[in-house]
Structure formats: structure tokens, C-alpha cells
Steps between C-alpha positions, in 0.01 A plus 500: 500500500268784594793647734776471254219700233484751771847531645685478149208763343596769785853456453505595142260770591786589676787458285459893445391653809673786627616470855452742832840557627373562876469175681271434706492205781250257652572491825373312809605648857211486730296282702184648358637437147646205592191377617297547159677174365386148553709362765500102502656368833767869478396817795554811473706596779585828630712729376362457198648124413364124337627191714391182521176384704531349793468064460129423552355162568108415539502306815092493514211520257186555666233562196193613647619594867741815573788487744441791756830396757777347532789385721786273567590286767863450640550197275424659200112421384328728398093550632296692267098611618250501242147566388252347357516192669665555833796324436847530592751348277820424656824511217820247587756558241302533148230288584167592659213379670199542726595559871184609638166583403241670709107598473606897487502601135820704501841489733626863456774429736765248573770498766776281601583469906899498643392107567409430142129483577245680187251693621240647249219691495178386375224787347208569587465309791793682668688174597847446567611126438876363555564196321184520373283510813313746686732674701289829605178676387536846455146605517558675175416396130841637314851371581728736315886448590625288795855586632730280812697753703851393637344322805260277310139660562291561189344839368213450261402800333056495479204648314193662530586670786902566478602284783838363561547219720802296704461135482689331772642128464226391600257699294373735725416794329580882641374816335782717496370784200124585445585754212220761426523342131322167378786300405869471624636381167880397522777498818880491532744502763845672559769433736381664781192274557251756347227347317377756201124493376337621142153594492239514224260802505727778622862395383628486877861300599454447902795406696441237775798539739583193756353649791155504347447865401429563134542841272412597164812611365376584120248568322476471153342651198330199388291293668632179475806355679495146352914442550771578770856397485765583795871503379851453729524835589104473637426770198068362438443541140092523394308399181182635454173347317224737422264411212355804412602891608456631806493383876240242507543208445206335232353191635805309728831436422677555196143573352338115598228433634495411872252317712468423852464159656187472702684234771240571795783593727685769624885654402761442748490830753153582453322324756576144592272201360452183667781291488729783430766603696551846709642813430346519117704135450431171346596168555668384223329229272191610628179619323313815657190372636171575245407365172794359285638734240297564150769519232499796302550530118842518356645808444495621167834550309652821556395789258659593161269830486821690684526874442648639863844530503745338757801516674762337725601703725843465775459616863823513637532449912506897553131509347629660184302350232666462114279396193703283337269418122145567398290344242167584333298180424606287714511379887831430719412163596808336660846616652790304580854600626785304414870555443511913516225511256114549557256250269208648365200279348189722359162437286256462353758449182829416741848667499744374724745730587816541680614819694854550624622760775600761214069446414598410143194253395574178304176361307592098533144409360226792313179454438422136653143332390533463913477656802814493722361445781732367776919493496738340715845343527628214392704258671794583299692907502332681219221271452145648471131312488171689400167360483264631255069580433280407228723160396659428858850435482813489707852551332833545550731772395866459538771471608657522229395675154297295231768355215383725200232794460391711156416894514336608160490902467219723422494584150683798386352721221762745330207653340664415187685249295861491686847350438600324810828558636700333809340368778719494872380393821645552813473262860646277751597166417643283801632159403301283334267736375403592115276739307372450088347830335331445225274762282213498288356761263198554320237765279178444727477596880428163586730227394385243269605252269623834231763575753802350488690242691646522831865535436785300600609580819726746528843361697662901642317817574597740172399277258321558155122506524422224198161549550364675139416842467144570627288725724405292794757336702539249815754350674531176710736398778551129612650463842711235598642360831662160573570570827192547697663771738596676228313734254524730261445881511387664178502896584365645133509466147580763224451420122579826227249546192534692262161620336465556105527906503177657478451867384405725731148688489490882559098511644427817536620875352314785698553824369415817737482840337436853641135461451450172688685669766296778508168288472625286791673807738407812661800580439658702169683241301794596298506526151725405219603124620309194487557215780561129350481186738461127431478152639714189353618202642700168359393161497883381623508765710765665318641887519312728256640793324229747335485718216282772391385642155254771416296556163242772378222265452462417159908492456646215371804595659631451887698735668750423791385651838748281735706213439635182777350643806391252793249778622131465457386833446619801274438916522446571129540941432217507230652906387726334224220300327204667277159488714300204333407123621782275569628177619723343700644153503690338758712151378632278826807338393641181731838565345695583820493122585496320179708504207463835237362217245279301723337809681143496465290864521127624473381805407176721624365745358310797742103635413527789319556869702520808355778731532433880552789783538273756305309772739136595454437860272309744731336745284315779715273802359312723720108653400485828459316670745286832523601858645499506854404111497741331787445120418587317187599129408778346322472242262769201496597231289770194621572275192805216523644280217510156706322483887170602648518835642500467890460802653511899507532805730494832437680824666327856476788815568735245614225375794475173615449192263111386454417206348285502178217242412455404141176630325375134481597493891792162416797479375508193233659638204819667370290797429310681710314879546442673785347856628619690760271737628694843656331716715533797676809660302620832521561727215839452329717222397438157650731174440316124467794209507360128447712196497354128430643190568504209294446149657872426444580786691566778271411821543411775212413825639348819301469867612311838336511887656163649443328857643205576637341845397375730693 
């Protein structure tokens, strides 16, 4: 009941508003605006467009534990490395369970061999298992990314000391990259049998080329490279990770703390323990001689304190590198390329994104409660699986498109109460495929139970908005698809208002005169016109037209200066008026776009100025003066009707003009005295001319013809 109160109350507040005839529009183009509405299961997509979300399915729900890696095997299970509990989880199908648990507290990295076999890496003790067994010790506490090349040997990527190793079948472990950093975080391979290598401290990709030799072949402005991701045309794309600005990297990896494992043996290639092999290997299975290894403590979840800002970057096979997106806030934590398109998974608060080759960027998930940390394909074309922090997960995305998603615009505020007018959409609809707009509208910024109800949907773009008249305004899309393929493309939405007219506001009149030019400039200001300027402006944003009216003031009466101009200033010549104190008013009229009886105007009126056409009186006399005396003085007296004198000067036999000082030494009044004193003068007739100048800039001037005696 308390809506209808408010709804019906407005509209017969209404019944006898007078309308704006300039429509306006809400209108909603961008991504950036786009992405101010709440998008349930709907992306923004680039250019500027809402589709449907990819279909996701929760395959895993690890509570406690986060899933650091993933992979897939050849039949279509997925492996997914976790932490707290060392476990890896293997996923057949939708169902889930236990494949493998360890005594390492975290597997950061999971890979799949041409044979089928898992191998996984097991932190901080360094260990590689296979099927859940020991299959090599690395000597080193962090196992960051493992990666098969096309013949079947194993690269695990280490930590602290930024090793990268080659496993062999058998588990005998090669150093084939001692980086100058303390962590190799993340490899990839292309075509060509080159193994690629992120580091953590100094941002550097290395390139490890099949005949052993290695090269740093970027280095990056951050200091993280926690992803790399090769595509078909060998093009290595880069996601960096840096918590905080600047090089270093706080801490370890993505801003955790790291440890190292205190196993009483040495690393593969520096030196050989007993019962290790030669040449920096070891036997595979085999535990370097020396006390067994001392677990470390888990590492902590990954930081949401994130201020540095990161990037992916593209290095193409020339060396030309491309940044592709950058974020502030949060870390580039996994990359995957699939089907033409490169994946992008970021946190703390995780965006999955998709870039194309044109580098538009789709959002297909914003602002995750989880980290994306790890992506990789699905058995099927176009299917994706991530695996998330804080609340471990692994789901599925795709192939298809989810069945029905809901985008709910930001609210629109038309600064006043509006009449809402047709509302037209435009997009792609393939087969299948639907959209429902619907609108809402309402008197407070945030909507509440006194707005009004979502419409009915409406069926064709140029429809009636029924929504009621109001100020705030928001529209919501439904998005429909019964063909999974298929979805729809919503490219913008336009809805007119029309506001209630509103009058518009003249703010300011300034009036300049000649004496507030001459108090401001050096310069000689003219006299006889005063300078009139103002400031208006219009609610609706609606042409003005001005007009301007003078009175004496004290008159009852206005006079007509200028009538229907659109210019916001006016030369006024004072010389036909009496001098005295006036006014001026200025009125702003919106009548060029609204109808003669709905036009709206306001009216200001300026500070009082005085006007002054009238030139000072210069009365001169002359002392007499003795026989045979030479010097004398003159007296003179500089009176005007309306304005402070401003000056004098005086000329003696038609010399040079001298200025005069008042007897009081300041001029502050419209009359003022002065002596001149006049020395050495020869006998006979003499000529003293004086001229003062009011403040407006008029000048009296007096003369007298006296003689000296001899």
C-alpha cells in the first residue's frame, strides 16, 4: 500500500507539470559503463556488448585446501594439486576423489606424461612423485610448475635457488638453468622444442633451446613471472604477479612465505652425495644420502594486500614484445591458450578473461571471492577448467553458454523528476536466442520498496517506457539461449526522459565601469560606456535567450537596454543617461526550446554602479605677487558632481604636463585643493592650464593668464 501512496501521490503531483521539450537519453555503450551493472551469469564482452556466460559446473569442493595445478590425462580426468593437506584429487566425469596424498604440505604442480603416467610435485621437500611415489629429489624445497616436452623427459621448475631441472624416465635429474633469481616460477613449450622459464625476483622469461644453451629473452617491469602460455604460431604470452610496487619481490612468490627444507643432502649438479649418481644426477626413487627431510610449514594463502600493478605481456618469435592488459590490484595468476583465444585467470578478487587476436578483452567472471589460479583444457573444443584459492575448487566452463543470465543496470539519476519515453535496444540474436528488458524507477538513489515495480517485459525495441515518472531509473536485461552454441548479443540500450522543465538561474551580473578599469589598469580606460557580463545556465540544459533593463536606482520603472540576444555580455554608452546610481537586470529566458507559454525565466539584478558623463570644474586663481618678485603660486580647486577626483597635471606657457598632489597629499574625494608653487618667472604675461580627471575618466580642465611685474 505504501507504494501505491507514493506512486499515485507523485502522479497527481504531476498532473500539472510543465514538460522540457529537449530529450534527453540514458544510454549504455561501453564496457566501463557496462561494467557498473550487476551482471548475474551475463560478460561484458568487447566491443562494448552483454552475452551470456560461459556454462560452469563445480567439479570439486575442497573447503579448507586450495588447488594450486591442474591437468588432464589423455582419457579425460582431470588431476588437480593442492594445499593444505598434500593431496591430489583426481576428477572422472563429475565425481571426485582422493588419488594421492603425500607428507609435503602443498603440490604446486601437476603434470600428465604422453604414457598417461601423473607426475606431481611435492613442496617443501622438493620431491617429484609419479603415481604417487618418489620419482626424484630435487635437492630443492619449492616445486613450482612441471612441464613433459615432446620426447617424454620432465622439466620441474625449483625454489630457493631458481633451478630448473630434466627428469629422465627414470628420474634422473639434470640441471639445465641455474637462474641468477630465487625461483623459476612457471614453464611452457612451443613447437620448436624450446622450453620457456619465468622467474620471481627480477621478472626474467629464459629460453632453453634443445641443444642445451639458455637466453634471457625479456625482462619485465615487474618482478614476478608467475604464468607463461605458448600459442600455434609459438607467439609466448606472460602474466606477471608482483604484490607490491617496484622490482622486488616481498617475501617469495606471489607475496607467501617460503621456507627451505633442511633434507641433509645435496641438489642435483652440485656435488655428488653418496648413492647419487654422476654428472650432478640422481637415481631415480632414491633419497640423497643425510638426514631425512624436516617438513616445512604450509605456505600461507596468497596475499589480498595487492597494490603493484600487472600485466600480460606477448613476445612474439622476432623478440618484439606486446602488452596485451594491465590491472591494478591484482596478480596474473594463470594463462591458457585455446581455440585462437588467450585465457586469463587473476587475484586476489578473480577475473577471468578472454583475449582474442584483435586484443578485445571479454570479462567471463569479475570479481571472484577466489583466486584463479591454474587453467587448462578440457577434453571437449571450447571447454575450460580453473582451480581456485581460499575455498579450493575445480569447475568447468563450457562448451556451450549457461541457459539464462540477468544484467541489472546502474541506476540512472535525471537529476530530476522525468517522463520516460521509448526504450530500443540493439544486438545479435542467432536462433534460439531471446532478450526481456524490463525497467524500474524510483525518488531515492537507492532502490527500495517506494520504487516501483519492475515492468512487464517489453516484447520489441521502441516500445513505451511504463515505468512511472520519477528521477532515478534502471533497467534489466534477461538473456536467453536454448541452444547452448548459441547466444545472444546485446550491443546497448537507449531509453528518452523527459525532465519536468526547470527555470533557469542567471548566477552572476558583473558590471565593469571606467573606474574599475582604471583601478585595475595602467592603462587609460575609456569613458562614457559601462561593460555588462553574466553567468546563467539551465537545469535541462536548454538554449537561453537574455534580456537587459536599466533603472536610476530608486525608479520604479525598467528601461529596455537589449532584447533576445544569445550573447553574454553587453557595451552599454552611459552619454544618453543622467550621471546618478543605476541598475541593471539581466532575465534568462529558456524560450528558444520550449513553448512561448511554458518558458520558464529568472531575473538578476546587478550591485549598484554609478554612472558619470559629467567632467570635473577646474577653477584656477593665481597670488599676486610683489614688484620684481619672480615666483608665485596658484591656487586650485577640482570639484565633480558624482566620482572621486583621480588625478591632475598642470602646464606652465604651454610646457610639459606636471602632476599636482592634493593639499592633504590623496585623492579620496570629489573635491579637492591644491597649490602650485611657480618659480622663477619672468616679467610679463604667463599662462597656467590644469586639467583633472575623474575616476570614470573624465577630464575638466581650467586655465588663467596672469603677469608678473617688474
Amino acid at each position: 500500500m505504501k507504494k501505491t501512496t507514493v506512486v499515485l501521490g507523485l502522479l497527481a503531483l504531476l498532473a500539472g507539470t510543465a514538460w522540457s521539450v529537449s530529450v534527453a537519453f540514458f544510454e549504455v555503450r561501453t564496457a566501463e559503463q557496462l561494467g557498473k551493472g550487476k551482471l548475474d551469469d551475463v560478460v561484458v564482452a568487447e566491443p562494448e556488448r552483454l552475452t551470456l556466460a560461459l556454462d560452469k559446473n563445480e567439479l570439486l569442493k575442497a573447503e579448507g585446501e586450495i588447488v594450486w595445478s591442474l591437468a588432464t590425462d589423455p582419457a579425460g580426468a582431470v588431476y588437480a594439486g593442492t594445499s593444505q593437506k598434500g593431496k591430489v584429487y583426481v576428477i572422472r566425469g563429475d565425481k571426485a576423489s582422493v588419488a594421492w596424498t603425500v607428507d609435503d604440505s602443498a603440490i604446486f604442480a601437476v603434470a600428465v606424461a604422453p604414457d598417461g603416467k601423473v607426475c606431481f610435485g611435492g613442496s617443501p621437500s622438493g620431491t617429484v612423485y609419479k603415481e604417487g611415489k618418489v620419482f626424484c629429489k630435487t635437492g630443492q624445497s619449492y616445486i613450482w610448475s612441471l612441464l613433459f616436452d615432446a620426447r617424454g623427459d620432465l622439466y620441474a621448475a625449483t625454489g630457493p635457488d631458481g633451478k630448473v631441472f630434466r627428469i629422465d624416465g627414470t628420474g634422473k635429474a639434470t640441471l639445465v638453468l641455474d637462474s641468477s633469481d630465487p625461483h623459476v616460477m612457471a614453464l611452457a613449450r612451443d613447437s620448436k622444442g624450446n622450453i620457456y622459464a619465468g622467474t620471481n625476483k627480477s621478472g626474467l622469461v629464459y629460453r632453453l633451446s634443445p641443444d642445451g644453451s639458455s637466453k634471457i629473452i625479456y625482462d619485465a617491469a615487474e618482478g614476478e613471472i608467475h604464468a607463461l602460455a605458448v600459442d600455434d604460431k609459438d607467439r609466448v604470452y606472460v602474466g606477471t604477479a608482483d604484490v607490491a610496487a617496484g622490482r622486488a619481490a616481498p617475501r617469495g612468490p606471489m607475496g607467501i612465505r617460503v621456507v627451505r627444507s633442511m633434507t641433509g643432502g645435496s641438489a642435483p649438479g652440485a656435488g655428488a652425495p653418496a648413492g647419487s649418481g654422476e654428472d650432478g644426477e640422481t637415481p631415480g626413487g632414491k633419497l640423497p644420502a643425510g638426514t631425512p627431510p624436516v617438513p616445512g610449514p604450509a605456505p600461507a594463502p596468497i596475499r589480498d594486500d595487492v597494490s603493484a600493478t600487472n600485466s600480460v605481456y606477448r613476445i612474439s618469435p622476432d623478440g618484439s614484445v606486446l602488452p596485451l592488459y594491465s590491472v591494478r590490484g591484482k596478480m596474473i595468476l594463470s594463462l591458457l591458450w585455446q581455440d585462437g583465444r588467450l585465457y586469463v585467470g587473476t587475484g586476489n578478487r578473480g577475473d577471468l578473461l578472454r583475449i582474442d587476436e584483435n586484443l578485445d578483452v571479454e570479462v567471463l567472471e569479475k570479481d571472484l571471492e577466489r583466486q584463479l589460479l591454474c587453467l587448462v583444457a578440457g577434453s571437449h573444443k571450447g571447454e575450460l577448467l580453473s582451480g581456485t584459492g581460499d575455498a579450493g575448487s575445480v569447475a568447468r566452463y563450457g562448451p556451450g553458454f549457461i541457459k539464462e543470465g540477468l544484467y541489472t543496470s546502474e541506476v540512472f539519476d535525471a537529476k530530476f523528476v522525468s517522463r520516460l519515453g521509448a526504450i530500443t535496444w540493439t544486438g545479435n540474436f542467432p536462433p534460439g536466442t531471446s532478450v526481456e528488458l524490463s525497467t524500474q524507477s524510483g525518488n531515492v538513489a537507492e532502490p527500495d520498496a517506494s520504487w516501483s515495480e519492475w515492468s512487464a517485459p517489453y516484447q520489441t525495441s521502441g516500445q513505451a517506457v511504463t515505468s512511472p515518472p520519477a528521477r532515478f531509473l534502471r533497467y534489466r536485461v534477461r538473456l536467453k539461449t536454448a541452444i547452448p552454441e548459441n547466444a545472444p548479443e546485446l550491443d546497448g540500450v537507449r531509453i528518452a526522459w523527459l525532465a519536468a522543465n526547470q527555470p533557469p538561474r542567471v548566477k552572476a551580473v558583473k558590471v565593469t565601469t571606467p573606474a574599475d578599469k582604471s583601478h585595475n589598469s595602467s592603462k587609460p580606460a575609456g569613458a562614457g560606456q559601462v561593460d555588462i557580463s553574466w553567468q546563467a545556465e539551465d537545469p535541462n540544459g536548454d538554449q537561453m535567450r537574455y534580456s537587459l533593463d536599466f533603472r536610476m536606482r530608486g525608479d520604479a520603472t525598467w528601461r529596455t537596454l537589449e532584447e533576445k540576444t544569445d550573447k553574454t555580455s553587453y557595451t552599454w554608452k552611459t552619454e544618453g543617461v543622467p550621471d546618478g546610481t543605476y541598475e541593471v537586470r539581466v532575465t534568462a529566458s529558456d524560450d528558444p526550446d520550449n513553448p512561448k507559454d511554458k518558458a520558464l525565466s529568472h531575473s538578476r539584478v546587478s550591485l549598484p554602479f554609478v554612472v558619470d558623463n559629467t567632467r570635473p570644474m577646474v577653477v584656477v586663481t593665481v597670488r599676486a605677487a610683489l614688484a620684481g618678485a619672480r615666483k608665485t603660486s596658484a591656487d586650485v580647486t577640482m570639484t565633480d558632481g558624482a566620482s572621486l577626483i583621480k588625478s591632475a597635471e598642470y602646464s606652465l606657457d604651454s610646457g610639459d604636463w606636471q602632476a599636482i598632489l592634493p593639499d592633504d597629499g590623496i585623492y579620496d574625494s570629489m573635491s579637492e585643493k591644491a597649490t602650485i608653487p611657480l618659480d622663477n618667472l619672468e616679467p610679463g604675461e604667463h599662462t597656467i592650464a590644469v586639467r583633472a580627471t575623474d575616476e570614470n575618466e573624465n577630464v575638466g580642465a581650467g586655465s588663467l593668464t596672469f603677469k608678473m611685474r617688474q
